[in-house]
N, C-alpha and C positions, 0 to 999 in steps of 0.2 A: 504494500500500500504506500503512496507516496506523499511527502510531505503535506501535500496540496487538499488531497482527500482526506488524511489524516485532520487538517484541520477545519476542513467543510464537516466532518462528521461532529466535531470536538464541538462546534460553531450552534449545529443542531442540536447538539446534548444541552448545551447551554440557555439556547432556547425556548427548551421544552420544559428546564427545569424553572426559569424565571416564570412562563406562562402557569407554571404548578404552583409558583409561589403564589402570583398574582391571585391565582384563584382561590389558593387555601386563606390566604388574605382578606378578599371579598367576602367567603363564605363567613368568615369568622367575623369580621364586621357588619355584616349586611343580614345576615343569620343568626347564627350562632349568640349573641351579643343580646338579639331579639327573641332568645325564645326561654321556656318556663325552667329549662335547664342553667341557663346562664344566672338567671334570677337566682337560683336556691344555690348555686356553687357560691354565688358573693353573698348571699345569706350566713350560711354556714361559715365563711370566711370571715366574713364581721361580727357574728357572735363570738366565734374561737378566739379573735385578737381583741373582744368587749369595744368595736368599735360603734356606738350609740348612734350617729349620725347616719352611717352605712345601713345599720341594722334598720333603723328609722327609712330607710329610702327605700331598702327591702322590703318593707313587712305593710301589711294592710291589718288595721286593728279596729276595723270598723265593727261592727255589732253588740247586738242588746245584751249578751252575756257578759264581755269583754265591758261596754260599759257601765254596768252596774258594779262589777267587781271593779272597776275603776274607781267609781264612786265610792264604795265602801272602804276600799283602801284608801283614798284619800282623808274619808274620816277619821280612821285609825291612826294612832301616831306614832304607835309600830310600826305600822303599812305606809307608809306616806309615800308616794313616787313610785311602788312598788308597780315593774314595767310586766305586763302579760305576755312578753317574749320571753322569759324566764321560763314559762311554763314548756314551750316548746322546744327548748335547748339548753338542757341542763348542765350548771355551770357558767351560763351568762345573767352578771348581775349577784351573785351569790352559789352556794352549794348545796341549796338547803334540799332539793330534789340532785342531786348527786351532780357528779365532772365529767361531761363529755371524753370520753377518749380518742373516740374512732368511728368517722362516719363512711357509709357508703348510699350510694344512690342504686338500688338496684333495677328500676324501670319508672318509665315516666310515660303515660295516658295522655291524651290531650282531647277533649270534648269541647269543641266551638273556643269559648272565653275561659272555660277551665283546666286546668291540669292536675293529675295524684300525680304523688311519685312515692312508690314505696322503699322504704328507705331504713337501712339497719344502722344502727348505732350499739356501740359500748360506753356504760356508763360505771364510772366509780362510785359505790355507793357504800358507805358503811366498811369499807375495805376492804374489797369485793367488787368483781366487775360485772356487771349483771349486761345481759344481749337486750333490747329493745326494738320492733319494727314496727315504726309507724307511720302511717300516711300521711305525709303533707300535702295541703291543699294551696293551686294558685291562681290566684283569677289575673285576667289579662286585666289591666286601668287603660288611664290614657297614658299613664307616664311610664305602661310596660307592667311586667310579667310580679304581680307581688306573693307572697306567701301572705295566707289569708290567716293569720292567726287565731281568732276565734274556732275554726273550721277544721284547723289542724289540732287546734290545743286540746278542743271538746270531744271532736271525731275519734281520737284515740287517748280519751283520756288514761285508761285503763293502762295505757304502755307508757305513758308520760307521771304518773302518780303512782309509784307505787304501794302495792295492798297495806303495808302495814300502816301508810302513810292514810291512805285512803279512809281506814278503821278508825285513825285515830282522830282525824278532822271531822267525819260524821259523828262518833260517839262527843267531841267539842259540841257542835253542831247541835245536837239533840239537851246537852246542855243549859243550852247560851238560850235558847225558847225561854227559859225561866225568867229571860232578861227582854222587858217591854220593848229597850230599843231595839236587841236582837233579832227579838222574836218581830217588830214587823218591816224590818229586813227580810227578813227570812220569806215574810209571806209579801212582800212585791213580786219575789222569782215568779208568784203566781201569774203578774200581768205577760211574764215571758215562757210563759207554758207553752208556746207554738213552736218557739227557737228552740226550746230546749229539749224538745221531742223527738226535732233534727238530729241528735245525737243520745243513741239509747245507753250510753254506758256512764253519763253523765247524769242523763235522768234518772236510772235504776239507781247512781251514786246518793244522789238527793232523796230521793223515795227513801233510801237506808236510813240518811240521813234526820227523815223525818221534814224535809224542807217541801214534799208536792205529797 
């Protein structure tokens, strides 16, 4: 082969491999960047480094559960600021539901404006690593792909709260009725009896709890 060919062939590897660039490039900005997957990797990226802002731009924390418990903690002065992303990524904001160690995405759905993605984590808990899989939920905004936190937090609460944990906040729970302010706390969740149906592991938690 001679020089000549040698470098018309070298010329065309060249390229082929900028057009590969070009295009892994486009894909990743013009794609990738836009869909439910990219959202939850800088999700998961901004809780693990507690970056509040990031995590803020990820997450959608819209709803009637989310804001009642919002409210409630605000009145507490235990609770004050206490953020409902905490619930869904344990180890951001506190440890009190354990230390994320190790996440993966194992598939990801996408129906019109919503996406699951089932997704296992390792959490440290009590010194001890316990497996967890739970569904994140994300709805498309205008400003892109958010993790719906109400919808993920409640949808699996079961895998986010663990049992002993679970026992020991209802058995509070079934308490705290003795207390007028508690108790009609407790009985507003009634005006969100539609939302909270949407989620039967949540409602069955509260039923335990003596709260529906």
């Amino acid at each position: 082969m001679s020089k000549r060919e040698s470098g018309r062939i070298l010329g065309v590897l060249v390229l082929l491999l900028l057009i590969a660039g070009v295009g892994v490039g486009a894909w990743y900005f013009l794609v990738y960047t836009k869909s439910p997957q990219y959202a939850l990797s800088q999700f998961f990226a901004a809780a693990q480094a507690g970056d509040k802002d990031k995590v803020d731009r990820f997450t959608d924390k819209s709803g009637g559960i989310v804001g009642f418990l919002s409210t409630v903690a605000a009145m507490a002065p235990n609770m004050a600021g206490l953020d409902p992303v905490r619930m869904i990524y344990p180890g951001y904001g506190g440890a009190d539901l354990g230390q994320t160690q190790k996440v993966a995405v194992n598939s990801v759905t996408v129906e019109g404006e919503v996406a699951k993605a089932q997704v296992t984590m390792e959490i440290a808990r009590d010194g001890k690593t316990e497996t967890i899989q739970p569904t994140y939920v994300l709805r498309k905004t205008e400003q892109g792909w958010k993790v719906a936190v109400q919808d993920t937090a409640f949808g699996s609460f079961n895998q986010f709260v663990p049992g002993a944990l679970r026992q020991s906040t209802a058995r509070m729970m079934r308490q705290a009725r003795a207390n007028p302010m508690a108790a009609q706390f407790l009985g507003q969740l009634q005006n969100l009896r539609s939302e909270i149906d949407q989620y039967p592991q949540f409602r069955d938690f509260l039923k335990s709890a003596g709260a529906l």
